[in-house]
C-alpha positions in Angstrom: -0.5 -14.8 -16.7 3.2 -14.2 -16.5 5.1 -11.0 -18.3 7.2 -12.0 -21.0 10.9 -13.4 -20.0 12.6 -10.7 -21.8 11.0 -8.1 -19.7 12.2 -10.1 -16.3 9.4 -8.6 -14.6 7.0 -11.5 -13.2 3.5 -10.7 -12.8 0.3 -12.6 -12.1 -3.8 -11.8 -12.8 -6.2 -12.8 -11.3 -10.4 -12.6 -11.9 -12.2 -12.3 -8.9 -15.7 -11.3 -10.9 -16.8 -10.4 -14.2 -14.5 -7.1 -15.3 -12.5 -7.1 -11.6 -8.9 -8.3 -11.9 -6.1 -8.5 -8.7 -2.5 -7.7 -10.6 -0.6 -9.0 -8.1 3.8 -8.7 -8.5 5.5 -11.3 -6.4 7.0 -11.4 -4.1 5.6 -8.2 -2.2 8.7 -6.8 -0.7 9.5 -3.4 -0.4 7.7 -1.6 -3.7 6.3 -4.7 -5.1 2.9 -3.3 -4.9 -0.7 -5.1 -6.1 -2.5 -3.4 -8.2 -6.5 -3.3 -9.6 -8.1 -3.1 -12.7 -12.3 -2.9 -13.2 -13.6 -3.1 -16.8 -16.7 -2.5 -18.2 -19.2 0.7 -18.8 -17.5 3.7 -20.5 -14.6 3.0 -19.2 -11.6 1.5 -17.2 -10.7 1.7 -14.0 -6.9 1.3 -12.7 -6.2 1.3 -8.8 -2.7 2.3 -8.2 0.3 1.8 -10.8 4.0 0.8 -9.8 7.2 1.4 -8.8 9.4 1.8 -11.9 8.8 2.9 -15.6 9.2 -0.7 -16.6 7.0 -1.9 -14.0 4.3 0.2 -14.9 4.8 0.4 -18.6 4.1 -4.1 -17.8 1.2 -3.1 -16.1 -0.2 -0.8 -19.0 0.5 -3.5 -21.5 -1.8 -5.6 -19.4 -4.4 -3.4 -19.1 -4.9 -3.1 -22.9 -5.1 -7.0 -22.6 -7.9 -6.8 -20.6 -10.2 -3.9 -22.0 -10.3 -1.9 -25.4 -11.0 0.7 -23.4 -8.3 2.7 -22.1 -8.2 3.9 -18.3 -10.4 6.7 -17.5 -9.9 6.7 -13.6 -6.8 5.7 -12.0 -7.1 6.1 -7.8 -4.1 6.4 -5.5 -4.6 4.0 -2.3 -2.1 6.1 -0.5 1.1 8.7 -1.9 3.8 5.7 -1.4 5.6 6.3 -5.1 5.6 2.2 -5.0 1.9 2.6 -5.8 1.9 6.4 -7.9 5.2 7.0 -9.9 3.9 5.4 -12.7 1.1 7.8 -13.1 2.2 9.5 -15.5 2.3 6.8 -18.3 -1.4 7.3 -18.1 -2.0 10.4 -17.8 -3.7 11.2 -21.6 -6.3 9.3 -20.7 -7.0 9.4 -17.1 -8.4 11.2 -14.2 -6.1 10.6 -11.2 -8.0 10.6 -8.0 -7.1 10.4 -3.9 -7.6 11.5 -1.1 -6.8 15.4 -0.4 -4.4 14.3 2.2 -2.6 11.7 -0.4 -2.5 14.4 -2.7 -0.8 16.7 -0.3 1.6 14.1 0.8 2.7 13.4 -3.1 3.3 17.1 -3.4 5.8 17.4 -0.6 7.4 13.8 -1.3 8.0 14.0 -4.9 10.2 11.5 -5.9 11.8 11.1 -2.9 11.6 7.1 -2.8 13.9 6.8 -5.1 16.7 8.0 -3.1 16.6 5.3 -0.6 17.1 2.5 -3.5 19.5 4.4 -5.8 20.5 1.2 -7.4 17.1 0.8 -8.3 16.5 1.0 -12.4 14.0 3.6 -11.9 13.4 4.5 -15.2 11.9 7.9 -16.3 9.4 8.4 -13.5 8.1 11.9 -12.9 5.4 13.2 -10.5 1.6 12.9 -11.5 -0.6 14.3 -8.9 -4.2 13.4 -8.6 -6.7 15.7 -10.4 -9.6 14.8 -8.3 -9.8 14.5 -4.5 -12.1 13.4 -1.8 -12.9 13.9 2.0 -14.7 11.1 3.2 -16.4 9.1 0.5 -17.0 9.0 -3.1 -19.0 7.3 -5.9 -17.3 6.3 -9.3 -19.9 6.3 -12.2 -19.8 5.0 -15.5 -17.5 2.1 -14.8 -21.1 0.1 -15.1 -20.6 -1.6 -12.0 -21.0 0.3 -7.9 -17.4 1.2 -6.9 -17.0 3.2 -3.5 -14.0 5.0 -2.7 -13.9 5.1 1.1 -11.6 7.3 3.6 -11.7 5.6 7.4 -9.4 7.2 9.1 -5.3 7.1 9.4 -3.8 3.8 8.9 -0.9 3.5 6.9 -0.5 7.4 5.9 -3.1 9.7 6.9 -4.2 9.6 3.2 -5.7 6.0 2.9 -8.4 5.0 0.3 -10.1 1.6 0.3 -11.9 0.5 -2.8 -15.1 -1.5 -2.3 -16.8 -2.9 -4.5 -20.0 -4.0 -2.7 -22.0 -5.9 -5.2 -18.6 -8.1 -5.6 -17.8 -8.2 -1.8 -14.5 -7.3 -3.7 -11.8 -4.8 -1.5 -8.6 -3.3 -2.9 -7.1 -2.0 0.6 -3.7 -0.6 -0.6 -1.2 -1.1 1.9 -3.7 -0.8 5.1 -3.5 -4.5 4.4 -0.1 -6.5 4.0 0.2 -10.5 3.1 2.7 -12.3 3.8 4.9 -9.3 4.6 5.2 -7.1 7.2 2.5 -4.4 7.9 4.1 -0.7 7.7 2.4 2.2 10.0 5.5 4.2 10.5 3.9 7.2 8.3 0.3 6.6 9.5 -1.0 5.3 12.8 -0.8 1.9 14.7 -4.0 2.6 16.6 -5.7 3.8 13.7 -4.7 0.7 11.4 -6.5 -1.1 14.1 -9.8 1.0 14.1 -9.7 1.1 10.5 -9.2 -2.3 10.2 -12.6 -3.0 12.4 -14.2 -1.0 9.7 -13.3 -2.8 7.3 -14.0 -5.9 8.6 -17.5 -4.7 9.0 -18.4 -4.3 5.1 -17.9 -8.0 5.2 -15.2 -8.5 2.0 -14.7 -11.9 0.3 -11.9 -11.0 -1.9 -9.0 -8.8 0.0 -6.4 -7.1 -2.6 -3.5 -6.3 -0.2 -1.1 -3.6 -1.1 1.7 -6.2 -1.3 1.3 -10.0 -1.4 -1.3 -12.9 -1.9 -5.1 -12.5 -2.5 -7.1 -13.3 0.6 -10.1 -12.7 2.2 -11.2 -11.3 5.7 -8.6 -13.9 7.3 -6.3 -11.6 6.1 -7.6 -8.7 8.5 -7.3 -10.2 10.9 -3.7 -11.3 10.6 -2.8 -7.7 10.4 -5.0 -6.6 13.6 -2.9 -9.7 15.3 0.8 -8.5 14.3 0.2 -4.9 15.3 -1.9 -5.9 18.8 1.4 -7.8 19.0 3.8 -4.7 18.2 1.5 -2.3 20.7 1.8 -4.5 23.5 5.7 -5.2 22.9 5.8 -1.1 22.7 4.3 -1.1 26.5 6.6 -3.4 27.9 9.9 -1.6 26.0 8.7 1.6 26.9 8.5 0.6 30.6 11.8 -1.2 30.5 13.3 1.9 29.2 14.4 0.3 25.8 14.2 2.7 22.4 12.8 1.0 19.5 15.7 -0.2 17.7 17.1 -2.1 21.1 13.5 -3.5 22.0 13.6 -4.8 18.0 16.5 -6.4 18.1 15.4 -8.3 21.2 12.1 -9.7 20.2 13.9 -10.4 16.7 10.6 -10.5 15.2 9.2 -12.5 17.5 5.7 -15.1 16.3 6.2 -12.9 12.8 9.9 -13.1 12.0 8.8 -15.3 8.8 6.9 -12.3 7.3 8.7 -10.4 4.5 10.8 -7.3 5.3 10.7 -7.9 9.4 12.7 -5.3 9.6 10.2 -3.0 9.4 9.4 -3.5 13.5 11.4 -0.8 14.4 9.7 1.6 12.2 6.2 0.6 13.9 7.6 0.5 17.3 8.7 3.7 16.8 4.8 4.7 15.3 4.0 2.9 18.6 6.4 4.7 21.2 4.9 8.1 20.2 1.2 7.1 20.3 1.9 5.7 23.7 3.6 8.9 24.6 0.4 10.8 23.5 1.5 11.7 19.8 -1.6 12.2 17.4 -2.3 9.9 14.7 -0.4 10.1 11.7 2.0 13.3 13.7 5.1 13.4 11.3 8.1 11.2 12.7 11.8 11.7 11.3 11.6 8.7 8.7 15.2 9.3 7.7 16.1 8.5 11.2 14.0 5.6 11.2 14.8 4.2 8.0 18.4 4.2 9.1 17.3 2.2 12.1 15.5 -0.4 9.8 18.7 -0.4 8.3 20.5 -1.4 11.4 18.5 -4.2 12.1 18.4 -5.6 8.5 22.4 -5.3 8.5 22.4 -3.1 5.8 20.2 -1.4 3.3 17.1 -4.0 2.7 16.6 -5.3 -0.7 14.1 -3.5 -2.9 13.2 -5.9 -6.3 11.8 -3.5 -8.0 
């Protein structure tokens, strides 16, 4: 299914069991998120919403596609506004759920995203913060179908939620899980990524919904666990050669994973990666300014943003 060619905003479903639907935006660069949608029972469910009031006005369209029903419970993965500013366009109808660290970290970033892509046609976007949050775990009811909300640990912000379906084998990972792009643990924690992916790999998926990119399946967990093994060892050999991040990027220049989407994003995990090494806690705020302008460096100038 393609959105309209007035609307210039491409889109594509797809079913991956009765009532559970990937909405995938190509190609899956910097805030063109995935999104999720479960139908059935008394109502239905969204998983994340998009970037810009266009984008997510597209994805409410499709919704009422899908279901008659409109959406009762719309989760956050993470606080990334590529994944929350559109919120608000269902807000009359929906409980917003995350976890209590997500909903902390959308507090204190507002809107923030927007400044980094001012060319951006952002639309009227305005903060929506969850209503509902969570510690650990958490059950859904009344969607007619089991759907577990599930907090493992810091990965790509310390406020991550996975949604598992398990009678579907069906996983809608947020950005914990990247295809075809780069993986992104600036904010969060390379280490923890990779003990959080081991979890995940242990409930068995056969549908992955990445945050950004093609559907997959467990193939795509490990791809992830490879590129950031690759990024943690190349932080141990630049730390020891006395390198900062944004030299040691420019000389691997992306090295086995230069084909990936947005490679510039190296520097911002080998800076993650430099502080763990150097005994920084897992998800310990970094200056993202100062590493954003670094990605910037290594792109040559400000990386493009589709949205």
């Amino acid at each position: 299914m393609e959105a309209t060619p007035h609307t210039l905003i491409a889109y594509r479903i797809e079913q991956l069991a009765e009532g559970v639907y990937a909405y995938l935006q190509p190609d899956g660069g910097w805030c063109l998120n995935n999104a999720g949608i479960v139908t059935g029972g008394e109502g239905t469910l969204l998983v994340d919403t998009a970037a810009t009031e266009a984008r997510a006005l597209m994805l409410r369209e499709t919704v009422r596609t899908l279901s008659a029903r409109p959406v009762g419970t719309l989760v956050n993965t993470h606080s990334h506004g590529d994944h929350t500013f559109g919120n608000h366009l269902f807000a009359e109808s929906a409980t917003v759920v995350a976890h209590e660290r997500a909903a902390a970290e959308m507090a204190e970033y507002g809107l923030a995203l927007k400044n980094l892509w001012p060319q951006v046609r952002w639309g009227r976007i305005e903060p929506a913060l969850p209503d509902v949050t969570y510690r650990d775990r958490m059950s859904l009811p009344g969607l007619g179908l089991r759907v577990e909300l599930l907090h493992l640990g810091p990965g790509h912000t310390a406020g991550d939620t996975v949604v598992w379906l398990p009678d579907q084998r069906v996983l809608f990972t947020g950005d914990l899980v990247f295809s075809g792009a780069t993986p992104f643990v600036l904010m969060g924690s390379l280490s923890g990524s990779l003990r959080v992916i081991d979890r995940l790999r242990a409930l068995e998926p056969l549908h992955v919904v990445p945050g950004h990119g093609p559907l997959g399946g467990p193939e795509l967990l490990d791809a992830n666990a490879d590129y950031l093994g690759w990024v943690d060892a190349l932080a141990c050999t630049g730390i020891a050669e006395g390198l900062t991040p944004l030299d040691l990027a420019r000389t691997a220049d992306g090295g086995p994973y230069a084909q990936l989407l947005d490679s510039e994003r190296l520097v911002g995990n080998l800076i993650r990666a430099y502080a763990e090494r150097r005994g920084a806690q897992s998800a310990a705020p970094l200056d993202v300014q100062a590493a954003f302008a670094d990605m910037v460096a290594l792109h040559g100038g400000l990386p493009h943003c589709a949205a």
